[in-house]
C-alpha positions, 0 to 999 in steps of 0.5 A, a space after each residue: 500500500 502506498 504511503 506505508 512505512 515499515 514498522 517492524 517483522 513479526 514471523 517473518 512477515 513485515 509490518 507496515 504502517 499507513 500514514 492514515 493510521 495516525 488520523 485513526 489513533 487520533 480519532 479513535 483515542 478522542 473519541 473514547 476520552 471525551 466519551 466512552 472513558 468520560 461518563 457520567 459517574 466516572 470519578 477520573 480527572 481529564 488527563 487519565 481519561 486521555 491515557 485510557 484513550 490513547 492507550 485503548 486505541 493502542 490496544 485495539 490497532 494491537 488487536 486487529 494486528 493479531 486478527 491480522 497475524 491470525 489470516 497470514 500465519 495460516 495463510 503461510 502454513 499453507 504455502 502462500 506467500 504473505 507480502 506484508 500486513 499494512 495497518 491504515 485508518 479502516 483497520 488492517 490488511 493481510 496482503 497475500 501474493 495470490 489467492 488460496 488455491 482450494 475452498 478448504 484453504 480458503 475457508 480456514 485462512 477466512 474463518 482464522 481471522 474472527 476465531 483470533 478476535 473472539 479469543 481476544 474478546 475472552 481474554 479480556 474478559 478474563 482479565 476484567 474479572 480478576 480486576 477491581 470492577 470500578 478501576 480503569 483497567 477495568 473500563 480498558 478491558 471491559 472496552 477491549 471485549 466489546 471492541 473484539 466481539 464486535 471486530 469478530 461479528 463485522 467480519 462475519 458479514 456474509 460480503 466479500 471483502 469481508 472474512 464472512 464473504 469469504 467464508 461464503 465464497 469458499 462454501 459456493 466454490 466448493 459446492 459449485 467447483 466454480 471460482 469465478 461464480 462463487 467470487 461473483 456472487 460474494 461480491 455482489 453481497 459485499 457491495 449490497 452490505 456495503 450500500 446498507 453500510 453507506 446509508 446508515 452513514 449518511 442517516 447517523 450524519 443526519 442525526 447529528 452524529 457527524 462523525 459516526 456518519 462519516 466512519 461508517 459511510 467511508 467504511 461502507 465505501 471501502 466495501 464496495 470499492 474492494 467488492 468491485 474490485 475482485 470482482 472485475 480481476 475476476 473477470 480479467 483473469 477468466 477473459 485471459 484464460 486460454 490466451 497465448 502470451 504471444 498474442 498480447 507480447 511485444 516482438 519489435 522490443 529493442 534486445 541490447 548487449 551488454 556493453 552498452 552504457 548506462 548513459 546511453 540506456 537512459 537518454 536513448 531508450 529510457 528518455 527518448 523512447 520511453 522504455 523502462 526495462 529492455 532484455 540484454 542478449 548474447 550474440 547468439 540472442 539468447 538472454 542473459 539478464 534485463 535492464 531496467 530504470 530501477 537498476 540505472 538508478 542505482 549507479 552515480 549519474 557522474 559514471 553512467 558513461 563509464 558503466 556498461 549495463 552489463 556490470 549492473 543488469 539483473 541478471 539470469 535466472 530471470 522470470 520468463 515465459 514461452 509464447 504459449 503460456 497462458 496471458 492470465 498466468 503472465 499477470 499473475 506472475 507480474 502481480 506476484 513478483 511486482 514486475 512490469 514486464 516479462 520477457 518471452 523466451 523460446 528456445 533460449 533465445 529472446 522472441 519479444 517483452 510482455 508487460 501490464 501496459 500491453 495486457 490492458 491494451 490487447 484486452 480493450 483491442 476488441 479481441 476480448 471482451 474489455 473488463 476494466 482492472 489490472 492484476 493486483 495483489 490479493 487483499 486479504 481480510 481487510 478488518 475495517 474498525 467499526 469500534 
């Protein structure tokens, strides 16, 4: 996600922090301080009121966290690959690298989530009984229950993004044996569940409650937009299906040696002809490694002239595919990797470059029908904070 910063590694798995996150703390620790923290017949002055605000609001990105953990550590175990988790002003993110390859996997990764926050929820309560019941740890664990147990009910909403969604996805597809109509009939639900949401925004905004309104009204919309959007990377994946890289690669890219310079890759391809990335071959054409705008920007600009290409290229073994392999398995492996372009090999021996641009513009040439997306990432489990 754009706009994050590393936070930290647990497990293995990066975690990373949206700049919105901050508004969130800051928001969700106002509010329980003047409110929930605040009621009457509370005997506590302003400044512990504020601690138990910021410290609740803490403990409640911590707990979503662990929801989190719950989706990609058991995402992990089975053998997919978990990018990262961001945490940013809706809750949080696991960002797998695809999706689950079965209904059972998915069912299992899906259900892990809310199965984390009713643990959570149980844990606190325990801890509520162990503390004096007018304490303010007490009123922090008793806030942390609530939080978790309505965390847990939210994502069991039967709509896709949702973890419900996702159950029921994974309850279609195994009883269908069909994805595609299993993501969209999720989808459609999750947008549904996503209208109800916006609309009980705008009624609480027309209440007088501005800022509850507006919370759970761009929840709604987050909703919608992650529903749309798997739906139409559906559609993109089942429209490439069967297609022949060959169809959508570019043959006329320009294949270097590796004694080029850096300063004549910049100005005369990158500059004037505006490519990112071009293969470098041998002289019998068969491929050795690709230079891209990224590697150029790791060489001093005051040696380009005096570098070749070859000393800083990324070098084999590279991601490569045939002129047969399938279009959709081509976007997939970009969206995997984070590559803009593959090159296409046959025989050892470069034959053309594939890339996201060129996906999109064969499928809106008319030879399939045009879905509008791109391949993305798998989002999983977005936990959005209705708390």
């Amino acid at each position: 996600m754009q706009g994050s910063f590393k936070l930290g590694t647990i497990g293995g798995i990066e975690i990373r922090l949206h700049y919105t996150w901050l508004l969130a703390l800051f928001l969700i620790a106002w509010s329980l301080a003047l409110g929930y923290f605040s009621m009457p017949g509370q005997a506590r002055d302003p400044v512990t009121d504020w601690t138990l605000g910021v410290v609740a609001a803490l403990l409640l990105f911590t707990s979503i966290l662990m929801h989190e953990l719950g989706h990609s550590l058991l995402a992990r175990s089975r053998g997919l690959r978990v990018d990262n988790i961001t945490l940013f002003i809706f809750g949080g993110v696991s960002n797998l690298a695809k999706e689950a390859g079965n209904a059972r996997d998915e069912f299992l990764i899906a259900v892990v989530g809310p199965v984390t926050s009713f643990v959570l929820a149980g844990a606190f309560w325990l801890l509520g009984l162990l503390l004096p019941p007018a304490s303010a740890v007490a009123a922090l664990a008793g806030y942390l229950v609530t939080a978790n147990l309505l965390l847990a009910a939210f994502n069991l909403l039967p709509g896709f993004p949702l973890d419900g969604g996702r159950v029921l996805r994974s309850i279609v597809w195994a009883t269908t044996g069909d994805l595609s109509r299993a993501t969209r009939l999720a989808s459609y639900i999750g947008q549904l569940v996503a209208f109800v949401l916006i609309g009980w925004g705008v009624l609480t905004l027309l209440s007088g409650d501005v800022f509850g309104g507006l919370w759970i009204a761009f929840i709604g919309w987050f909703l919608n937009s992650g529903a749309e959007a798997s739906r139409q990377q559906t559609a993109v994946q089942n429209a490439l299906a069967g297609v022949p890289v060959g169809s959508a690669m570019d043959g006329s890219v320009d294949a270097v040696r590796s004694d080029l310079s850096v300063r004549d890759f910049v100005l005369d391809h990158v500059v004037r002809r505006g490519q990112r990335a071009l293969p470098v071959v041998d002289q019998a054409q068969r491929l050795i490694g690709i230079m891209s705008v990224t590697d150029a920007q790791h060489v001093d600009q005051d040696v380009w002239s005096m570098t070749r290409i070859g000393d800083v290229m990324t070098r084999i073994p590279l991601k490569t595919l045939s002129p047969e392999a399938d279009l959709a398995v081509a976007l997939q492996v970009m969206a995997e990797n984070e590559l803009h372009q593959l090159p296409v090999v046959q025989d050892g021996r470069f034959v053309g470059l594939v890339t996201r641009a060129g996906v999109l513009r064969y499928m809106h040439s008319g030879l399939r029908p045009p879905e509008p997306g791109r391949a993305q990432t798998q989002t999983i489990a977005a936990t959005p904070k209705g708390v």
